[in-house]
ROPA-952440 format. One line per field, with one value per residue: residue in one letter; x, y, z of N, C-alpha, C in turn. Coordinates in Angstrom, 1 decimal. Layout:
BEGIN
residuo	(A	...)
n.east	(X	...)
n.north	(Y	...)
n.up	(Z	...)
ca.east	(X	...)
ca.north	(Y	...)
ca.up	(Z	...)
c.east	(X	...)
c.north	(Y	...)
c.up	(Z	...)
//
This chain:
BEGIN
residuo	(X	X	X	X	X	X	X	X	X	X	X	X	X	X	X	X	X	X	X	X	X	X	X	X	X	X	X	X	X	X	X	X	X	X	X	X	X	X	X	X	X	X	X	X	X	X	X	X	X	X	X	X	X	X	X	X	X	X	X	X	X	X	X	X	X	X	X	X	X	X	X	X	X	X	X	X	X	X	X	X	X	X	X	X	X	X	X	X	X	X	X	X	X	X	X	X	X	X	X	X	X	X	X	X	X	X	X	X	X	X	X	X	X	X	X	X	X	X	X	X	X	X	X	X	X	X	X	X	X	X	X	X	X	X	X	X	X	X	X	X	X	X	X	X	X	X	X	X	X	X	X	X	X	X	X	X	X	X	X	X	X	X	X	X	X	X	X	X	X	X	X	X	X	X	X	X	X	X	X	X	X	X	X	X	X	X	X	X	X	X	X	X	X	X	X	X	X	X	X	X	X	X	X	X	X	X	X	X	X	X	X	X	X	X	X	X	X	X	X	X	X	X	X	X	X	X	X	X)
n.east	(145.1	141.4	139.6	138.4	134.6	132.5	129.8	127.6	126.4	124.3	122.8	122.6	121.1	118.1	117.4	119.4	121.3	122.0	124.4	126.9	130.2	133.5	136.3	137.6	135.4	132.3	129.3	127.0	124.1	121.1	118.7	117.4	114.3	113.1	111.2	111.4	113.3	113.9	113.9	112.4	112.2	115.4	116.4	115.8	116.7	119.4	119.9	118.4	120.3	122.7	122.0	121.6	124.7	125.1	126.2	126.5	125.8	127.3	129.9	130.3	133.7	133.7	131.6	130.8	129.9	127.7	128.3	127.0	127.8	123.5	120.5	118.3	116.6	117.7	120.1	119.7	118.7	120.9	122.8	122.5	121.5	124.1	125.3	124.7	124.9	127.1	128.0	126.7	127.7	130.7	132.4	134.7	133.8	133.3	132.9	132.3	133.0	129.7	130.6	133.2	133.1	131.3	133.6	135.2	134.5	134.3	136.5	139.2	140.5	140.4	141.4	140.8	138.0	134.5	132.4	128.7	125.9	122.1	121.2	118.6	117.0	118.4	121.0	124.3	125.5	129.0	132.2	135.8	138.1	141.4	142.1	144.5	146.0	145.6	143.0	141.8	140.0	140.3	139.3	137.2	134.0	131.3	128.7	127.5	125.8	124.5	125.5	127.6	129.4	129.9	131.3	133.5	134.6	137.5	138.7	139.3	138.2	135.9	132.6	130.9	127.8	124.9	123.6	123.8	122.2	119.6	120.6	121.6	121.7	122.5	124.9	128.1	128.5	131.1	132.4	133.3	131.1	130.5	129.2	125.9	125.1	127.3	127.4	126.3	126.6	127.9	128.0	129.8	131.7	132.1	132.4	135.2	136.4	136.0	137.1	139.7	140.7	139.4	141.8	144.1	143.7	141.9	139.4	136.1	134.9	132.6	130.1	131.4	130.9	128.7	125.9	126.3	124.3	122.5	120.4	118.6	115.9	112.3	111.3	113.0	114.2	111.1	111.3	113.2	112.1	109.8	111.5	112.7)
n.north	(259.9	259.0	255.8	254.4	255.3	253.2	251.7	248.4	245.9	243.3	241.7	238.7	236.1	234.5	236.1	239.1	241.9	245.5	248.0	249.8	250.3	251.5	251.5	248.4	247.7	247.1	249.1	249.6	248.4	246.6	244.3	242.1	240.8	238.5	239.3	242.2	242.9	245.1	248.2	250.0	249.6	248.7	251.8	253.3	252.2	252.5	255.1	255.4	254.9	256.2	258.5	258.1	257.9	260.6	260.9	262.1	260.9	261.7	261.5	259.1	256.8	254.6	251.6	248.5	245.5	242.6	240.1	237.8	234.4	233.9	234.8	236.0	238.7	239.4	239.9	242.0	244.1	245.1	245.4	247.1	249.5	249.5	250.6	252.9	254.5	254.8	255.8	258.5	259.8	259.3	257.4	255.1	251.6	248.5	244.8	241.8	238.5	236.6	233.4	233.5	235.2	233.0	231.4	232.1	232.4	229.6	227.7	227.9	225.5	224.3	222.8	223.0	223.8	223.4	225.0	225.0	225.6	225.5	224.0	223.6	220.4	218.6	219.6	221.0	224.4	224.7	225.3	225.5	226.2	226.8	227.1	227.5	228.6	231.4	231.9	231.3	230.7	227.6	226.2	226.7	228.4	226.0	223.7	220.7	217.6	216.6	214.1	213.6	215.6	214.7	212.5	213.7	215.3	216.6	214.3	215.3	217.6	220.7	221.5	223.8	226.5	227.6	225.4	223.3	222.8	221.8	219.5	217.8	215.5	213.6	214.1	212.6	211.2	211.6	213.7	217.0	219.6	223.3	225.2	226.0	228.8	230.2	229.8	231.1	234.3	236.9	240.6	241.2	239.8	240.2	243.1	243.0	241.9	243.7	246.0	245.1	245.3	247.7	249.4	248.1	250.0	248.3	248.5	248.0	248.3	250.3	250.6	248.0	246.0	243.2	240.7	237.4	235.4	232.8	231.5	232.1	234.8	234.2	235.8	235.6	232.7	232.2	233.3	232.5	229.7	230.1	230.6	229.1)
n.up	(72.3	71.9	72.4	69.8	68.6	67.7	65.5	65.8	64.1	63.6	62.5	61.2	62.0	63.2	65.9	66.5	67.3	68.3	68.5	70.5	71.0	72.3	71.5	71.8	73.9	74.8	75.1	75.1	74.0	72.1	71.6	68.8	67.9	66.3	64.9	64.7	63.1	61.3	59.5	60.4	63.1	63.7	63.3	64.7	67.6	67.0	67.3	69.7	71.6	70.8	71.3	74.8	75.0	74.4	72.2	68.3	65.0	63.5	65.5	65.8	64.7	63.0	61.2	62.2	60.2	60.6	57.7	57.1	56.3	56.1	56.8	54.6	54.7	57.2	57.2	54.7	55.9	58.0	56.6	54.9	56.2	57.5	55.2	54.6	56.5	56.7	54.7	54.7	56.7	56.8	57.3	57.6	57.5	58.4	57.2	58.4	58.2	59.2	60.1	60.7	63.2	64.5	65.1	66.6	68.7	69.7	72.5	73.3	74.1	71.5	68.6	65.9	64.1	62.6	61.7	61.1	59.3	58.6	56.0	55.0	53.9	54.5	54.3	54.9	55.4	55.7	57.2	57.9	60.3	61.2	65.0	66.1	64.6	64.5	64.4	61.5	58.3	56.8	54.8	52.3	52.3	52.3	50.6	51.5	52.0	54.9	55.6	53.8	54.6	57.2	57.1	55.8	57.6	59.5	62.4	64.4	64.7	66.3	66.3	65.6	65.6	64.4	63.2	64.4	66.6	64.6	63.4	65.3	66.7	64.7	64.8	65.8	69.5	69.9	69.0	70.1	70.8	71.2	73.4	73.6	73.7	72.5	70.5	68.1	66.5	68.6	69.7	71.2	70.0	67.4	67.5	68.8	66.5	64.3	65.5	65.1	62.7	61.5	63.2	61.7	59.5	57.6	55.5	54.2	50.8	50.6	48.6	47.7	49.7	49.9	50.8	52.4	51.5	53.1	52.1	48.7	48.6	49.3	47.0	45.0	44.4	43.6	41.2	39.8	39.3	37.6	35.0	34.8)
ca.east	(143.9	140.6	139.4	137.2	133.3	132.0	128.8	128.0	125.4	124.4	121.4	122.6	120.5	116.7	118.0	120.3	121.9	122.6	125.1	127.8	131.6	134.5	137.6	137.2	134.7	131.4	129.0	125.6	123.5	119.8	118.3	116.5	114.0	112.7	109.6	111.4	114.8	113.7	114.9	111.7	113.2	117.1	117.1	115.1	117.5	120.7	119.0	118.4	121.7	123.4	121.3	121.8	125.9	125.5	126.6	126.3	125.9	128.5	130.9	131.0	134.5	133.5	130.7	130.9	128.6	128.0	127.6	126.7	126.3	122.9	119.2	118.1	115.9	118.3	121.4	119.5	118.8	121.4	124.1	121.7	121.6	125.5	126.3	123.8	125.1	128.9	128.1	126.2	128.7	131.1	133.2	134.9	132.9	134.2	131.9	132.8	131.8	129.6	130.9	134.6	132.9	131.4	135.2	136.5	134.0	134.9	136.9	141.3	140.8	140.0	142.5	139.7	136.1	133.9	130.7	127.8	124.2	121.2	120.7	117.6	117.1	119.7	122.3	124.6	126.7	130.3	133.2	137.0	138.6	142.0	141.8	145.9	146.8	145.3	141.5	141.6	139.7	141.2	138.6	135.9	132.2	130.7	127.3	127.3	125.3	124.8	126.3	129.3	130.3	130.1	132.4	135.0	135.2	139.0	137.9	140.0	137.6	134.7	131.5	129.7	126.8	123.2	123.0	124.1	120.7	119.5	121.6	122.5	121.2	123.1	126.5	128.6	128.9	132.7	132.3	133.1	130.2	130.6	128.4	124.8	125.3	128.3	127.3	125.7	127.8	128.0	128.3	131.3	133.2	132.4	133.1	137.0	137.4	136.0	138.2	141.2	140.6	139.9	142.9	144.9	142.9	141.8	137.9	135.1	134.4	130.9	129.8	131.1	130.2	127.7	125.6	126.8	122.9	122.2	119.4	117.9	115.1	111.3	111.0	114.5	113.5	109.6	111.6	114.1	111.2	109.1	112.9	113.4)
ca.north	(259.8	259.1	255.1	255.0	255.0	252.1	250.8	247.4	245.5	242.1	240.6	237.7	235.2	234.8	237.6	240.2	242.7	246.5	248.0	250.8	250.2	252.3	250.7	247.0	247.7	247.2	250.1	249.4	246.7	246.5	243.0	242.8	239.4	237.7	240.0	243.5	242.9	245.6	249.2	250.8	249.3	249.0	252.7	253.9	251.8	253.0	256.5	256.2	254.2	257.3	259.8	257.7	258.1	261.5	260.8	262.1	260.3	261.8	261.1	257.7	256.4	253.5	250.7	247.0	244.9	240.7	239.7	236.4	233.7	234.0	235.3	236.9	240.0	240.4	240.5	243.3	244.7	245.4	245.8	248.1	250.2	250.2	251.3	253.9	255.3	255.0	256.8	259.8	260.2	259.3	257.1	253.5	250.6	246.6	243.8	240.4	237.1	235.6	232.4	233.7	235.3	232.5	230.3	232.8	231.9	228.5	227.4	227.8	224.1	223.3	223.3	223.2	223.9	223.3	225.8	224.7	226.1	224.5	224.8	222.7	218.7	217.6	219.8	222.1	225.0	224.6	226.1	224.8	227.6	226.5	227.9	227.4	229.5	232.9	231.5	231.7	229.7	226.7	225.8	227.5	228.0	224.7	223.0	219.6	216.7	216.2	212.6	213.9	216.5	214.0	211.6	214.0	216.5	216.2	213.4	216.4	219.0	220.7	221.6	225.3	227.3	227.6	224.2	222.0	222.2	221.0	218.0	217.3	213.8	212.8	214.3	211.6	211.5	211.4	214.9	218.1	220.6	224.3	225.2	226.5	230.0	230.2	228.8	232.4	235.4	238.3	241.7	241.1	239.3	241.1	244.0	242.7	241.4	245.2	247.2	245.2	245.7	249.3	250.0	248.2	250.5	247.1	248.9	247.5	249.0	250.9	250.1	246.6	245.1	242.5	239.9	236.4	234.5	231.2	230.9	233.3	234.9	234.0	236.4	235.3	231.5	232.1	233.7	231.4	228.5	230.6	230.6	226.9)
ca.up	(71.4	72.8	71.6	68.7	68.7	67.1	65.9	65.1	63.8	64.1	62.0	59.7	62.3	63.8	66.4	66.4	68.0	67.6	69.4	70.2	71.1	72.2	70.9	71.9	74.8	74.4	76.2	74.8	73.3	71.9	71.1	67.7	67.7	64.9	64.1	64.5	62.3	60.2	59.3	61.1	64.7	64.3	63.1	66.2	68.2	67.5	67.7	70.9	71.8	70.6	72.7	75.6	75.5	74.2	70.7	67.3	64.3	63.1	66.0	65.2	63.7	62.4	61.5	62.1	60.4	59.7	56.5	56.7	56.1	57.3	56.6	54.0	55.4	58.1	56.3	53.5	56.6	58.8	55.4	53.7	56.8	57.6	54.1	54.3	57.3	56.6	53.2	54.9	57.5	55.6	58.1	57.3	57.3	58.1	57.0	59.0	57.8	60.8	60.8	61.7	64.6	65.4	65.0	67.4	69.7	70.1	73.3	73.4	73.8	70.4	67.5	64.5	64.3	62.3	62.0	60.0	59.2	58.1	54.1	54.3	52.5	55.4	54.0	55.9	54.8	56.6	57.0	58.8	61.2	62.8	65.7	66.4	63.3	64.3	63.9	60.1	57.5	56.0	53.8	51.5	52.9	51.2	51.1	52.0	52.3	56.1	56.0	53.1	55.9	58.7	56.0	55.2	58.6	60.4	63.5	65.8	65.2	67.2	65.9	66.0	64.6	64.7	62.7	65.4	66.9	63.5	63.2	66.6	66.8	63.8	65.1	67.1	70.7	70.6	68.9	71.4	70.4	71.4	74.1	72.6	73.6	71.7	68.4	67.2	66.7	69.3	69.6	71.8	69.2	66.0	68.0	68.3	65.1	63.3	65.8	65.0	61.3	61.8	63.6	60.9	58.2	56.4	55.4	53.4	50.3	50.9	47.4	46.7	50.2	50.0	51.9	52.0	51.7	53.7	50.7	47.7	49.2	48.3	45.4	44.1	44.1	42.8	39.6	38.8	38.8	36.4	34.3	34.8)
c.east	(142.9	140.3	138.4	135.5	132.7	130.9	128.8	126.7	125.5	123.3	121.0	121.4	118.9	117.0	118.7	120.6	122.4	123.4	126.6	129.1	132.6	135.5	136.9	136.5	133.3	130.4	127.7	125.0	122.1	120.0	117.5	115.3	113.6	111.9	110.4	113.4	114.6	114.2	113.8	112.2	114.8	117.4	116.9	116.2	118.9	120.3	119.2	119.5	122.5	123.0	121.6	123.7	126.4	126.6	126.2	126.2	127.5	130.2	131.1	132.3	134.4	132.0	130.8	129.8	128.6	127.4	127.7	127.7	124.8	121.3	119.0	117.6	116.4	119.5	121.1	119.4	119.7	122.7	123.6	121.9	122.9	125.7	125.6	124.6	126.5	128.8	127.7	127.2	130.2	133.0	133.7	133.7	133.8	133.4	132.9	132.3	131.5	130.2	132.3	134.5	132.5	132.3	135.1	136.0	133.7	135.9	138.7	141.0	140.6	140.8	141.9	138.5	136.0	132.3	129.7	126.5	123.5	121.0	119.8	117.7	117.8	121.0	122.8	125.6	127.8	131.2	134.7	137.2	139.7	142.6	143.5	146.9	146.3	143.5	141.4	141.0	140.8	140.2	137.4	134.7	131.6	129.1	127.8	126.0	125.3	126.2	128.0	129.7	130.4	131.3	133.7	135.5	136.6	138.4	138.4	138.9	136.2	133.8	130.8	128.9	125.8	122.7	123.5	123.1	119.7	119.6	122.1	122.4	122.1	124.7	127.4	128.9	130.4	133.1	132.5	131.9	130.0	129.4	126.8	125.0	126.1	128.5	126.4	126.1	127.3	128.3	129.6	132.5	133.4	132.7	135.1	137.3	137.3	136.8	139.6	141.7	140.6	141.1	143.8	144.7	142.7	140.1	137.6	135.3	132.7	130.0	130.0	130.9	128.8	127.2	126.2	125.1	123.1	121.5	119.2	116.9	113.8	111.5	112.1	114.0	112.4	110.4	112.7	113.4	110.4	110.2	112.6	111.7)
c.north	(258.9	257.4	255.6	254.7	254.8	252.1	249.5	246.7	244.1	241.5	239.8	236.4	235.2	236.2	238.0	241.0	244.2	246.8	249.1	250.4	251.3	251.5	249.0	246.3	247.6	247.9	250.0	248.3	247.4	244.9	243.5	241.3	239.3	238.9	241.1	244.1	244.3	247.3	250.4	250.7	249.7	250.4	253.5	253.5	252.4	255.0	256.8	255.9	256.1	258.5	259.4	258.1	259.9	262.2	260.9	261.5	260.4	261.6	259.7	257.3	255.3	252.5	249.7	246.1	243.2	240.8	238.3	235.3	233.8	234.7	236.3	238.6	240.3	241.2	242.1	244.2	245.8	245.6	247.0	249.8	250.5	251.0	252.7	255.3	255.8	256.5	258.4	260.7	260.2	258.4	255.8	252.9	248.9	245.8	242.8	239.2	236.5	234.5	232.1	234.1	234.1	231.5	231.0	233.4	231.0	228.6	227.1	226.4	223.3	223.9	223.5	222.9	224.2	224.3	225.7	225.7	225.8	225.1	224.2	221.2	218.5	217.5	221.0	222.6	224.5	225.1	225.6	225.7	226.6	227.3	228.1	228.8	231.2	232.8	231.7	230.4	228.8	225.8	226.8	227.3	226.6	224.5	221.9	218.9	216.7	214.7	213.0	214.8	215.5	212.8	212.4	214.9	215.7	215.6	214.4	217.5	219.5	221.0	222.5	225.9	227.0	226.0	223.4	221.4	221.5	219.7	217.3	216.0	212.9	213.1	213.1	212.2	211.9	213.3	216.4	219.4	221.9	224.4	226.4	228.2	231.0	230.2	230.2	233.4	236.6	238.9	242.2	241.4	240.3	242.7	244.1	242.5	242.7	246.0	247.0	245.7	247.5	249.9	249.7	248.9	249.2	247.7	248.3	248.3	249.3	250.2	248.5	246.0	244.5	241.3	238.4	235.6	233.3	230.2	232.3	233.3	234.7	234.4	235.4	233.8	231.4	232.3	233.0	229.8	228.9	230.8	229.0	226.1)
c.up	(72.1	71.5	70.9	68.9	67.6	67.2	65.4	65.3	63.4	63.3	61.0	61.0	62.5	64.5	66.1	67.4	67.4	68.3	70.0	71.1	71.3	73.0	71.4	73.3	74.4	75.6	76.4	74.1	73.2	71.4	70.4	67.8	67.0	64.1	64.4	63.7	61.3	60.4	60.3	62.7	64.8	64.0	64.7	67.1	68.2	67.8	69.3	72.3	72.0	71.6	73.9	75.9	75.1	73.0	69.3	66.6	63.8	63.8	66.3	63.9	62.5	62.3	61.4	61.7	60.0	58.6	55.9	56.5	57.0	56.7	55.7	53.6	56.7	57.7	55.1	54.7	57.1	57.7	54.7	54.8	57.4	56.7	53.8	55.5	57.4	55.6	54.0	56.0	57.6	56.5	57.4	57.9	57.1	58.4	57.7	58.7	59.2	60.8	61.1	62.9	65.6	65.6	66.4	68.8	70.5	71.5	72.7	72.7	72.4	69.5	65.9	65.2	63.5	61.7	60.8	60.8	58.5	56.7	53.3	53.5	53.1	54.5	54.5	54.8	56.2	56.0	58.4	59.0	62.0	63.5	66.5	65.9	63.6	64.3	62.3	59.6	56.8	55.2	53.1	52.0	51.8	51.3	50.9	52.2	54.0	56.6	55.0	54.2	56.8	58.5	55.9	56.3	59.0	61.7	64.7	65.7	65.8	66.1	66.3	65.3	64.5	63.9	63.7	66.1	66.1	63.7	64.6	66.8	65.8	64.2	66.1	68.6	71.2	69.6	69.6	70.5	71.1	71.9	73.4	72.8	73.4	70.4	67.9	67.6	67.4	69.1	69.7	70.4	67.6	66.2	68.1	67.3	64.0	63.9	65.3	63.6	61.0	62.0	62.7	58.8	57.1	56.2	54.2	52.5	50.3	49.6	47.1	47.6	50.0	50.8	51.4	52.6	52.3	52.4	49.7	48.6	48.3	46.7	44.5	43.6	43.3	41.3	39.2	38.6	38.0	35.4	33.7	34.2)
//
């Protein structure tokens, strides 16, 4: 049996990534940047992804997408247009929380990490990953205080995820911090971690996947302060 053909989508950060896979290879790539996250670009892209390898919509097995933590208009994005495409074609679908891709982008050498992202007022979301046990969480996504995270982290563990540049200044030197083009999740990886899932039939549901927000978006905020 011939590996599967994968897509996978990438746009809980500033960038993104779209991208096509067979089995735990990756064959294709588009970059999304800041200004073209939207459903007018990434559909065109995988479009012409697919014409490029000589691929149907429909001969795709699978879709892999992040769902955050992570941006609000990328995440409606790039979730709105998996579940749209799974449904029509009527294939599985496996959501991945970014910040286990980016754990499991961390370095062998580290036995926990840490991965935070900025949640504004010099407070980070975070999340523990030991990276010994299989990469699995060992604690709940939190928000934190900058200085209560820097108080209660394990003194053994590293530090990854687009907040580091943030906060870097405040982090201690005796800290190991995952090299910068590490700390925001790839194609690569959320490519391995949706095929393995795939293969062990563990699928999203189409309907009750949802995004995991960094923040509410404008609208969402303006109307809970006209509430309050």
């Amino acid at each position: 049996m011939s590996e599967p053909a994968l897509l996978i989508l990438e746009t809980s950060g500033r960038s993104g990534e779209v991208a096509l896979g067979r089995g735990v290879d990756l064959i294709a790539r588009r970059a999304l940047s800041q200004s073209r996250r939207h459903a007018r670009d990434l559909v065109p892209f995988v479009q012409q992804m697919l014409q490029e390898q000589g691929w149907r919509p429909g001969d795709l097995n699978g879709v892999i997408v992040s769902i955050g933590p992570g941006s609000y208009t990328g995440l409606r994005v790039g979730i709105m247009s998996a579940k749209v495409l799974a449904y029509a074609i009527e294939c599985p679908i496996v959501g991945i929380q970014t910040f286990e891709v980016i754990a499991n982008q961390a370095p062998e050498s580290m036995q926990l990490v840490d991965v935070i992202s900025d949640a504004q007022q010099e407070k980070v979301y975070v999340q523990t990953f030991e990276l010994s046990a299989g990469r699995k969480a060992v604690s709940e996504l939190r928000i934190l205080t900058v200085q209560e995270w820097l108080s209660q982290r394990d003194s053994d563990a590293g530090v990854s995820g687009p907040g580091v540049g943030v906060y870097l200044e405040q982090i201690p030197d005796s800290v190991e911090i995952v090299e910068e083009e590490l700390r925001k999740p790839g194609a690569e990886t959320l490519l391995k971690l949706g095929a393995e899932r795939l293969k062990r039939e563990e699928h999203s549901d189409v309907w009750a996947l949802e995004p995991i927000y960094l923040r509410p978006s404008a609208d969402a905020e303006q109307w809970d302060r006209k509430k309050s």
